[in-house]
VMD Tcl script that draws the C-alpha trace (Angstrom):
set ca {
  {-14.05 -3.63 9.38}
  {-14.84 -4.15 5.62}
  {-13.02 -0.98 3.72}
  {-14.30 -2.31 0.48}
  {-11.38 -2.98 -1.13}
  {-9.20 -0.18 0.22}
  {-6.79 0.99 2.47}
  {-8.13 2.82 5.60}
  {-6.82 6.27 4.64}
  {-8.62 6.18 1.15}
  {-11.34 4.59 2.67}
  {-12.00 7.36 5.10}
  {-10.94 10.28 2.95}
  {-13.71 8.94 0.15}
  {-16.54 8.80 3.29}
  {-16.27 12.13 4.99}
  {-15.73 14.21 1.38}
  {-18.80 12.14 0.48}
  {-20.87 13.00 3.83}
  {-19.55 16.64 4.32}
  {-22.58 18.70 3.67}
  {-24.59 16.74 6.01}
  {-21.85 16.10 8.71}
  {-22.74 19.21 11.09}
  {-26.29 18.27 10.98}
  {-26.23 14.35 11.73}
  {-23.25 15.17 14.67}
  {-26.40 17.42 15.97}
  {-29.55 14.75 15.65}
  {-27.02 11.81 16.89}
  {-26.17 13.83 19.98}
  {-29.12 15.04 20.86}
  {-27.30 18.66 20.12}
  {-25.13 17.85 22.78}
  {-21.74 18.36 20.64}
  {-21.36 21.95 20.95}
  {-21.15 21.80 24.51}
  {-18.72 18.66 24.23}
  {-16.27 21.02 22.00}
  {-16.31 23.79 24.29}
  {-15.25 21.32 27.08}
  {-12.68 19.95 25.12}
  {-11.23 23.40 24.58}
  {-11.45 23.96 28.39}
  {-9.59 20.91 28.55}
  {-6.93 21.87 26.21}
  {-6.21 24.95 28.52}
  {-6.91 27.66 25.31}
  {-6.16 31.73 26.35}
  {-6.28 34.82 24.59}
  {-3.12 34.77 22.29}
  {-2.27 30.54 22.38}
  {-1.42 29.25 18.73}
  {-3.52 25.56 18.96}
  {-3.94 23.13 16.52}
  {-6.70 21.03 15.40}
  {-6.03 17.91 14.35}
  {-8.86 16.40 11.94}
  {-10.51 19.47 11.98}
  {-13.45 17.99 9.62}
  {-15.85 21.19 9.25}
  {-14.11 23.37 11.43}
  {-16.24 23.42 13.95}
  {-13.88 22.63 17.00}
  {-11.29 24.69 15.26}
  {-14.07 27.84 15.46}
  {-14.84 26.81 19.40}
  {-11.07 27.44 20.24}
  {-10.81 30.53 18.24}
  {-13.23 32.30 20.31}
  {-11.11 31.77 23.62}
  {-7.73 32.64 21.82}
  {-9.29 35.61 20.08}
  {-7.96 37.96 17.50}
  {-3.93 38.08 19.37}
  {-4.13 33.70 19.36}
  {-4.32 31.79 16.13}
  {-6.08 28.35 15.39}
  {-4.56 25.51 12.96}
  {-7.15 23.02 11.46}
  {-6.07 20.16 9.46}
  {-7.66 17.48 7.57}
  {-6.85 15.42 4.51}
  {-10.65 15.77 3.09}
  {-10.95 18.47 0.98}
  {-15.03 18.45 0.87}
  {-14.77 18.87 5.02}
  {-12.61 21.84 4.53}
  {-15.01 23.24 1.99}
  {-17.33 23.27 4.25}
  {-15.58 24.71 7.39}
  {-14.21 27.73 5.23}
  {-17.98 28.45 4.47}
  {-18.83 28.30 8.03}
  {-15.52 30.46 8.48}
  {-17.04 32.93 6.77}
  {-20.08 33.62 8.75}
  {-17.52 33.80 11.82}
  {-17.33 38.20 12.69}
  {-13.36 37.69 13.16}
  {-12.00 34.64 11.01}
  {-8.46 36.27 10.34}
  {-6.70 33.79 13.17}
  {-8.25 30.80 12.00}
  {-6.52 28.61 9.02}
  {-8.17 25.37 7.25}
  {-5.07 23.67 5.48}
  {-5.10 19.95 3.99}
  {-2.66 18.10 5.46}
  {-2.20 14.22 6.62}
  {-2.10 13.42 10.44}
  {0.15 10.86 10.04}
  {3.16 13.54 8.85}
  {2.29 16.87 10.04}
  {3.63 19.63 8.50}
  {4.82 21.64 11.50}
  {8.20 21.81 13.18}
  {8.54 20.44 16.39}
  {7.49 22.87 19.52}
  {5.03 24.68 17.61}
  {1.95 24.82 19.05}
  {0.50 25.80 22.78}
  {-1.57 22.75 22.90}
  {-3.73 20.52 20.61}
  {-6.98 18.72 19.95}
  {-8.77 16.50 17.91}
  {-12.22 15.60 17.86}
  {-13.38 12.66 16.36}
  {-10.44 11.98 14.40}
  {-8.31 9.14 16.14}
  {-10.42 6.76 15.37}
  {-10.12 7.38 11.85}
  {-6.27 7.42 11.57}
  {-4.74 4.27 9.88}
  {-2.08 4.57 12.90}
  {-3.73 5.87 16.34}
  {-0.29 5.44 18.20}
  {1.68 7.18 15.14}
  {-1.12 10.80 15.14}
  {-0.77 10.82 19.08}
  {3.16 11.21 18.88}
  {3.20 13.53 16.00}
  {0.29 16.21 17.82}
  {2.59 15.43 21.07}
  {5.98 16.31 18.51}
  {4.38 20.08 17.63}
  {2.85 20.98 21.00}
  {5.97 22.84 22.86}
  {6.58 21.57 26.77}
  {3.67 21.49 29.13}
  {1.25 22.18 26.26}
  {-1.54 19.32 26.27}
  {-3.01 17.17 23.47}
  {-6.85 16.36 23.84}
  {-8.80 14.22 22.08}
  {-12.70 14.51 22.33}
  {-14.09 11.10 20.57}
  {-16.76 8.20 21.29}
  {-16.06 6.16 24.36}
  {-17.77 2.90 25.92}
  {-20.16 3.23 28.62}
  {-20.13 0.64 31.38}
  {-23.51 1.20 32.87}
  {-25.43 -2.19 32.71}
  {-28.54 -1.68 30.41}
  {-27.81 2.17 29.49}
  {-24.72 0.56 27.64}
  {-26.78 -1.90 25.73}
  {-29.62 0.91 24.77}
  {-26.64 2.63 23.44}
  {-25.36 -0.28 21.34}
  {-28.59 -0.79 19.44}
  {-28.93 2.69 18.77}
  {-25.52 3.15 17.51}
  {-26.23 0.15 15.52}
  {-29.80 0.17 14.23}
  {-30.93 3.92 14.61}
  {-27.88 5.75 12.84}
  {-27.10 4.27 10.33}
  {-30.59 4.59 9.69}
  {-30.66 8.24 9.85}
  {-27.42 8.58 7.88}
  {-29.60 7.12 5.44}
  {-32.44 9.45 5.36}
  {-30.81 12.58 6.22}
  {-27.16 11.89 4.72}
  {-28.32 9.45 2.07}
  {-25.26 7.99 3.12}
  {-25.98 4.84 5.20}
  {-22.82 2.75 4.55}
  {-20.39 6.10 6.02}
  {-22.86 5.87 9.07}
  {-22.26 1.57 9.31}
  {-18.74 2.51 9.17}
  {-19.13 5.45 12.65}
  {-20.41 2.52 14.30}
  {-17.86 -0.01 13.41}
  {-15.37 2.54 14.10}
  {-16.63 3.39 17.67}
  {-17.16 -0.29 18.32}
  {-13.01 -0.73 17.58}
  {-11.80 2.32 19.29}
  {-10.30 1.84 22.41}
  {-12.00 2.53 25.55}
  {-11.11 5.40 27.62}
  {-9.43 3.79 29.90}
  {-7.56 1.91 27.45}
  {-7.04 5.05 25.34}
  {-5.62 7.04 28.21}
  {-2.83 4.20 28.98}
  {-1.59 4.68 25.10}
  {-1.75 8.48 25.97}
  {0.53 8.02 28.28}
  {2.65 4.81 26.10}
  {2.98 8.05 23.57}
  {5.23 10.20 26.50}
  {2.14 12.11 27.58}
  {1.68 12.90 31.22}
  {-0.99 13.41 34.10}
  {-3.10 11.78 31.55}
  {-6.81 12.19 32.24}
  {-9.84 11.45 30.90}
  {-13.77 12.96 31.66}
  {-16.71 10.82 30.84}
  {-19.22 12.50 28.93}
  {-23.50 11.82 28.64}
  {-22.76 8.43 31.10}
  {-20.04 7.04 28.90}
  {-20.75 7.63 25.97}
  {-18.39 10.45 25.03}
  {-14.91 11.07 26.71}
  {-12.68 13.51 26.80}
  {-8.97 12.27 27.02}
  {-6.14 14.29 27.57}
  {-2.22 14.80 28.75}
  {0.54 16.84 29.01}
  {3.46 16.99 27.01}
  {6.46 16.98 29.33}
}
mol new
graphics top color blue
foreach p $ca { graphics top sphere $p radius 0.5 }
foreach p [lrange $ca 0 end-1] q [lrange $ca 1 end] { graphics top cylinder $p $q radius 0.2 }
display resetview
C-alpha cells in the first residue's frame, strides 16, 4: 500500500481529518444505509446495559460511540478515542444534537498507548479502526488491557465474502465504484483508493478471529454481515 512517502499513522491521521465532513455520508451511500444497523449490532455484541462504562476505540465521528450511549443511558458512560482531530470535530457537533450527551466523552488519544489504567472499562469496540492501526496485534491487547475480566472487545470492520460471484461483484465495486464516489461526493478519491486497499489487506474473519484469540481473548466469535461483506468479531477477556 503506497502511503506516499509516510508512515502509516501520519498517513491515516492526514486522510480521515481530510475526509471528516463527508465521512458519515459516504459510510451511508457505500452501505446502502446499512451501517446504523451494523453499529447497533455491534453494541449488542459488546453486551452494553444501563450504567456499563465502554470504550470506543477509533471512534471517528462518534457515531458508534452515540449507538452505545443510548443502551448505557444517563447512569453508564461512553469513551471515544481517536487521534484525528477533524473526526472528533465532527462527532462533538453531532454530540450536540444528542437530548442527553453528558455520559459521552470525545478525547484524542493514540490506540497504540491508551491512556487508561488497566481494568477500566466494561467492554469495548471499535468500528472500522483496526485496519487502520500501524500495529493490529499491538490495539487488540491494549482494548483487551482496559476492559476488566469477562468484559468483551468487538470489532465491527470490512470482511471477505466467500460466495462465488457475489464476492467478485463486491471486488469491482469496492474497487471501481468508491473510489469513484469518494471522488464526487468527498472530493477525496485517493482516501477512498486507500478504504479499498485497506479492506483488501485486512485479515479475513476467520483469520482475524484466530489473532483475537493469539491476543488472550476467549470464546472468540465472529457474525457475518450483508453475505460477507461486513463482520462482526468479538471475545472475551478472561
Amino acid at each position: 500500500m503506497d502511503f506516499a512517502g509516510k508512515d502509516k499513522a501520519t498517513y491515516v491521521k492526514e486522510t480521515f481529518n481530510s475526509i471528516a465532513g463527508r465521512y458519515d455520508l459516504m459510510n451511508s451511500l457505500m452501505s446502502l444505509g446499512m451501517d446504523k444497523r451494523w453499529r447497533r449490532l455491534a453494541v449488542q455484541k459488546v453486551g452494553a446495559k444501563p450504567g456499563m462504562h465502554i470504550l470506543d476505540v477509533c471512534c471517528g465521528t462518534g457515531q458508534l460511540s452515540m449507538e452505545i450511549g443510548n443502551v448505557v443511558g444517563p447512569e453508564g458512560n461512553v469513551t471515544g478515542l481517536d487521534f484525528s482531530q477533524k473526526m472528533l470535530e465532527v462527532a462533538e457537533k453531532s454530540l450536540r444534537q444528542v437530548s442527553n450527551p453528558a455520559h459521552i466523552r470525545f478525547i484524542q488519544g493514540n490506540a497504540m498507548e491508551l491512556p487508561f489504567p488497566d481494568n477500566s472499562f466494561d467492554g469495548a469496540t471499535v468500528g472500522w479502526g483496526l485496519r487502520n492501526l500501524p500495529d493490529l496485534r499491538q490495539g487488540l491487547r491494549e482494548m483487551a488491557r482496559t476492559v476488566k475480566p469477562g468484559g468483551k472487545v468487538v470489532s465491527l470492520d470490512m470482511a471477505k465474502p466467500s460466495l462465488l460471484g457475489f464476492k467478485q461483484a463486491y471486488w469491482l465495486y469496492f474497487d471501481k465504484l468508491v473510489p469513484l464516489m469518494g471522488k464526487v461526493w468527498a472530493r477525496k478519491a485517493s482516501a477512498y483508493q486507500y478504504l479499498h486497499d485497506s479492506a483488501r489487506e485486512f485479515p479475513a474473519q476467520e483469520e482475524l478471529a484466530r489473532i483475537f484469540t493469539e491476543c488472550g481473548l476467549k470464546d472468540v466469535s465472529f457474525n457475518n454481515l450483508a453475505g460477507g461483506v461486513v463482520a462482526i468479531v468479538s471475545g472475551k477477556k478472561p
